[in-house]
Structures are given as structure tokens and as C-alpha cells.
C-alpha positions in Angstrom: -10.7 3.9 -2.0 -7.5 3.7 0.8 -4.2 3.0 -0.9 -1.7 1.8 1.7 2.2 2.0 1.1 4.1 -0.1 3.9 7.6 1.1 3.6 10.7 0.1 5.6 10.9 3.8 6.8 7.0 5.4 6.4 3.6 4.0 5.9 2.0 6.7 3.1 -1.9 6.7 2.3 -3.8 8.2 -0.1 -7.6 7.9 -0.8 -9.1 8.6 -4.3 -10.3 12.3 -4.2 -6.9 13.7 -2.0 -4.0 14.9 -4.0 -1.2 15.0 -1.5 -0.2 11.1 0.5 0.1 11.4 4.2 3.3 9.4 5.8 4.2 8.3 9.4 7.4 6.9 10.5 7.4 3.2 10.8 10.6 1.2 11.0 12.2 -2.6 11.1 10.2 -3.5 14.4 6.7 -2.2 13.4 4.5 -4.3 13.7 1.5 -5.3 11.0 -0.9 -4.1 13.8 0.9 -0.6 14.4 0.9 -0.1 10.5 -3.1 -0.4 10.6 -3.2 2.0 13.4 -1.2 4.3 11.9 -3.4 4.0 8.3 -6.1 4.7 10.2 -4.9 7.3 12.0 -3.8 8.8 8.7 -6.7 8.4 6.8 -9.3 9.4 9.6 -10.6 12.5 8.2 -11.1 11.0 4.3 -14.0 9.4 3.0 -13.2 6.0 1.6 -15.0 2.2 1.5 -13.6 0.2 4.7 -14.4 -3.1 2.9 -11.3 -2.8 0.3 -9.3 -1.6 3.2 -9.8 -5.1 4.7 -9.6 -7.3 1.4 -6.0 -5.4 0.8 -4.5 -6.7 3.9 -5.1 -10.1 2.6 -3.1 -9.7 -1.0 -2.6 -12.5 -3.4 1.0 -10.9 -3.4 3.6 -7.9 -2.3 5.3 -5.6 -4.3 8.7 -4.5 -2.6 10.1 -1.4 -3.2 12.1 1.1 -1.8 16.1 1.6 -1.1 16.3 -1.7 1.2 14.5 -4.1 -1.3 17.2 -4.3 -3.5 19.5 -5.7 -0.5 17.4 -8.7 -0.4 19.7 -12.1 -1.4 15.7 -14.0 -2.3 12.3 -12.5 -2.4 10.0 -14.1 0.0 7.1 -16.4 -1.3 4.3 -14.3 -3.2 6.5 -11.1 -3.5 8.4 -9.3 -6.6 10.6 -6.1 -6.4 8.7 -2.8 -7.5 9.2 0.9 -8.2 8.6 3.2 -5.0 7.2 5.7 -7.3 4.7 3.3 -8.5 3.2 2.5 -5.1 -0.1 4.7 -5.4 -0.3 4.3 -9.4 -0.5 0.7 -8.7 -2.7 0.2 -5.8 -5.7 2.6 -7.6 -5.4 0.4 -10.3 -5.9 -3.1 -8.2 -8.6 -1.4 -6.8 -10.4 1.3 -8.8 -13.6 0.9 -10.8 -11.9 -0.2 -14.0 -9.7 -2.8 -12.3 -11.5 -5.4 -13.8 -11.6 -4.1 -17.4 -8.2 -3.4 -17.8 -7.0 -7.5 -16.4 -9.5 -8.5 -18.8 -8.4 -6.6 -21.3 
């Protein structure tokens, strides 16, 4: 699986079986189409399952995190304020093949 970390600074990936993320500078005017391309372009010599890449740009919800999410006055609808470090954790867990065992659970 492709875990994808939209930050206000980088977009990071990391697929299940890599050990280090990969980053490319993003910004305030990047668009949603540039931060695909530049997943992709990340990611292109993994292995992973294109499928959950596409459900995961439709999320029930965002997790902001990062130095510039605490400057927000009100979170937008469907968000909540995160920890950067927990980008990855957090994303293999929505996604992995125990996901639904441990929301069951």
C-alpha cells in the first residue's frame, strides 16, 4: 500500500515494504492535481495496489498536521488537527490488512 502525506511544505510517500519516505517540495499554490503527480512520481519505482491509492483521495476526513496547522482560527468541515510524526503510522493503519480488526475491536 501507498501512504500519502500532503504537507504545506512537502508531499512524503511511503509504500509498505520501503523503510525510508520520499518528499518533494510542494507549497501554498500546489494544486491537488500536482500533488498526484508528484506521488506518483515518487512512488514510481515501488510496488503497491493502485486501487487504495484512488479510494484515499476520497477520505471521509483530513488529519492536519504540521507547523501551519496550529495557525488555523477553525478547522475546515471533516478535518481535526494531528501529529506530523503520525502521518505514516496512521495512514498503514486506515489501510493495512488489520484495519478492520482493530475498528472493530
Amino acid at each position: 500500500m501507498l501512504v500519502v502525506d500532503v504537507g504545506g511544505s512537502h508531499v512524503k510517500v511511503l509504500a509498505t515494504g520501503e523503510h525510508e519516505s520520499r518528499r518533494a517540495d510542494s507549497g501554498p499554490d500546489f494544486t491537488a492535481a500536482q500533488m498526484v503527480e508528484a506521488a506518483l512520481s515518487l512512488a514510481a519505482d515501488w510496488t503497491w495496489a493502485v486501487a487504495k491509492l484512488s479510494a484515499a483521495l476520497e477520505p471521509d476526513y483530513v488529519v492536519l498536521g504540521g507547523g501551519n496547522a496550529k495557525k488555523l482560527d477553525a478547522l475546515p468541515p471533516n478535518a481535526r488537527l494531528g501529529a506530523n510524526e503520525n502521518a505514516f503510522t496512521g495512514g498503514f493503519r486506515l489501510w493495512g490488512p488489520n484495519a478492520l480488526a482493530q475498528i472493530v475491536t
